[in-house]
C-alpha positions as CSV (number, residue, x, y, z in Angstrom):
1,X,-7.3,28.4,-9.6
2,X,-10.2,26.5,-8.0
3,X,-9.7,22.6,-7.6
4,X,-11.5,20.4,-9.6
5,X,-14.6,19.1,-7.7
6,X,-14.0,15.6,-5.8
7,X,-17.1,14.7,-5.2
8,X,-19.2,14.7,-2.0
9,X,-18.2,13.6,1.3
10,X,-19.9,10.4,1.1
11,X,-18.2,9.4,-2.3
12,X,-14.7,10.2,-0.4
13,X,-15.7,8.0,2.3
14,X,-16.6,4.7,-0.1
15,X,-13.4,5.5,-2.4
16,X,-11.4,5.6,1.2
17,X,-13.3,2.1,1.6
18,X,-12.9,0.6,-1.9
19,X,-8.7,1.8,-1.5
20,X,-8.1,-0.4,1.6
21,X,-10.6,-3.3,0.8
22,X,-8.1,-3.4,-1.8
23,X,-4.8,-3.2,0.3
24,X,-6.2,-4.9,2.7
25,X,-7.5,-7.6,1.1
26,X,-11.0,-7.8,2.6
27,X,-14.6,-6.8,1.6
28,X,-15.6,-3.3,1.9
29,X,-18.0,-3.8,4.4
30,X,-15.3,-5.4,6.9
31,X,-12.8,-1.7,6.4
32,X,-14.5,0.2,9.1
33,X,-14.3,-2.6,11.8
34,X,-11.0,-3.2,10.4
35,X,-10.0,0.1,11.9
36,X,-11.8,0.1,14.8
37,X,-10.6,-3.1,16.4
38,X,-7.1,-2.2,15.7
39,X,-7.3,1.9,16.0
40,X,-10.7,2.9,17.0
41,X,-13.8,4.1,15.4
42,X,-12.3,7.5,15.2
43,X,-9.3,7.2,14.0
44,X,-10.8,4.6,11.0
45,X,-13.1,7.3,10.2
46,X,-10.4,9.9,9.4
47,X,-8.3,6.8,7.6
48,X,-11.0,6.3,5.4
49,X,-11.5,9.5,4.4
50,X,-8.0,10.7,4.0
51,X,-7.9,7.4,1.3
52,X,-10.3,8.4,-0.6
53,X,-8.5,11.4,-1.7
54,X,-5.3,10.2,-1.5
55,X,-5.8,7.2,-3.8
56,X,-8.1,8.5,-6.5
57,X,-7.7,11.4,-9.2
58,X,-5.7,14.1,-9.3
59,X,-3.0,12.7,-12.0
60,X,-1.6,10.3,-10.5
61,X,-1.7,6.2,-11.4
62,X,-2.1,3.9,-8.5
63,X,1.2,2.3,-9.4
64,X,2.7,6.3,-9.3
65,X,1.1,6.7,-5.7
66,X,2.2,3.6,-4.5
67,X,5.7,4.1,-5.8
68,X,5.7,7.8,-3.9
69,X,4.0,5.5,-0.8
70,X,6.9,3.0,-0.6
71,X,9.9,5.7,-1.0
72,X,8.0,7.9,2.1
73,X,7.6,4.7,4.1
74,X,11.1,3.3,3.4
75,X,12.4,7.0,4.4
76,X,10.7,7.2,7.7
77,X,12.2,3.9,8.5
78,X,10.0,1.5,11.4
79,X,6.9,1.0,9.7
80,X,7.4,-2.4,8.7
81,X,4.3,-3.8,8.7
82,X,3.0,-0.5,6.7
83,X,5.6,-1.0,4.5
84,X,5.0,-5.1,4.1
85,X,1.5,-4.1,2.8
86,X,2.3,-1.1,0.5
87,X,5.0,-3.2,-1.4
88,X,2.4,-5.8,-2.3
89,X,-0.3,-3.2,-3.2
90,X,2.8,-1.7,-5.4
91,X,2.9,-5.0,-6.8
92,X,-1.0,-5.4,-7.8
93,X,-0.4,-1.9,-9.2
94,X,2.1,-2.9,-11.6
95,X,5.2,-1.8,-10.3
96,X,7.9,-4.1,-11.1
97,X,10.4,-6.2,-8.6
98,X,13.3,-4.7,-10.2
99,X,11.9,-1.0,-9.9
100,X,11.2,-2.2,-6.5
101,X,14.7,-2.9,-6.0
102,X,16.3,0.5,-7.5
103,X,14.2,2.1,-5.2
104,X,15.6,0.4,-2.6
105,X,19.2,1.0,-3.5
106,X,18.7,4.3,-4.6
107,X,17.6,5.4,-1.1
108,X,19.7,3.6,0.0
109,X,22.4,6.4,-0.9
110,X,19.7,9.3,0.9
111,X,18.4,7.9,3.7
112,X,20.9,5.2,4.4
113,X,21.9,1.7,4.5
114,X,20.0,0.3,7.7
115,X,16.7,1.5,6.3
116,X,16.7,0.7,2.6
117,X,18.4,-2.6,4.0
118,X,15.1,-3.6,6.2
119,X,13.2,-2.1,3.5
120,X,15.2,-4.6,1.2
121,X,14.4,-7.6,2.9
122,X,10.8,-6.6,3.3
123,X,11.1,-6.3,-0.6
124,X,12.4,-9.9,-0.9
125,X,10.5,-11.2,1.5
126,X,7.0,-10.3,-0.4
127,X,8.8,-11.1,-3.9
128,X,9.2,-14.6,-2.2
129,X,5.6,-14.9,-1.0
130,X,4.2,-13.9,-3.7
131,X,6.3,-16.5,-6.0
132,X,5.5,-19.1,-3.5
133,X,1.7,-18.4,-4.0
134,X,1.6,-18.0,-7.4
135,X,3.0,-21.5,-7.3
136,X,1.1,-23.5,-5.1
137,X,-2.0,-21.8,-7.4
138,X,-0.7,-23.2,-10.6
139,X,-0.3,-26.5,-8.9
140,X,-3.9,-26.5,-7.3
141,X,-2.7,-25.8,-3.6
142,X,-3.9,-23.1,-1.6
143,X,-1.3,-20.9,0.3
144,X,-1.3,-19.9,3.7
């Protein structure tokens, strides 16, 4: 069976953009210096691209990809800061805090306590921020 045609190369590249503008929290335009100050031109090329197939068709939700995203990241354990960002993109994708805690304590039985226990407190930790600037919004305050 042939795959279904994604597009051209170019259309990869702007979905890769648009999918961590999003995560990210920045304007399109800003992703591929993004990458390059922290990881190189290089290696924010092949970023980009592998995005814009990972996070677009193919039968899967964003919230499904980014539950399958968090249970890898909690699994391989010492990505925090990977982790940190995926759980709030989980979050804008409609996953819920209390699936986000079964996850956590169901993985916790497979891949053990110390990592779904960091991967816990990340969880809380973001649940937290979040409430904290959802509330300083209502109230007219920006957050930090």
């Amino acid at each position: 069976m042939t795959p279904p045609e994604r597009g051209s190369a170019d259309d990869r590249y702007a979905r890769g953009l648009k999918a961590y503008a999003s995560q990210f929290g920045i304007a399109e335009g800003a992703v591929a210096a993004y990458f390059a100050e922290r990881h190189g031109e290089r290696f924010g090329e092949e970023a980009i691209n592998a995005a814009g197939g990972a996070w677009s068709g193919d039968g899967l939700s964003l919230r499904d990809r980014s539950i399958v995203v968090v249970v890898a990241l909690i699994t391989q354990g010492g990505v925090d800061e990977r982790l940190r960002g995926h759980v709030r993109w989980a979050l804008d994708h409609g996953v819920t805090p209390t699936e986000l805690d079964a996850i956590v304590a169901l993985l916790a039985v497979y891949v053990g306590y110390p990592r779904a226990s960091i991967a816990g407190e990340i969880v809380q930790e973001e649940l937290t921020r979040r409430a904290t600037a959802s509330h300083d919004g209502a109230n007219g305050r920006e957050s930090r």
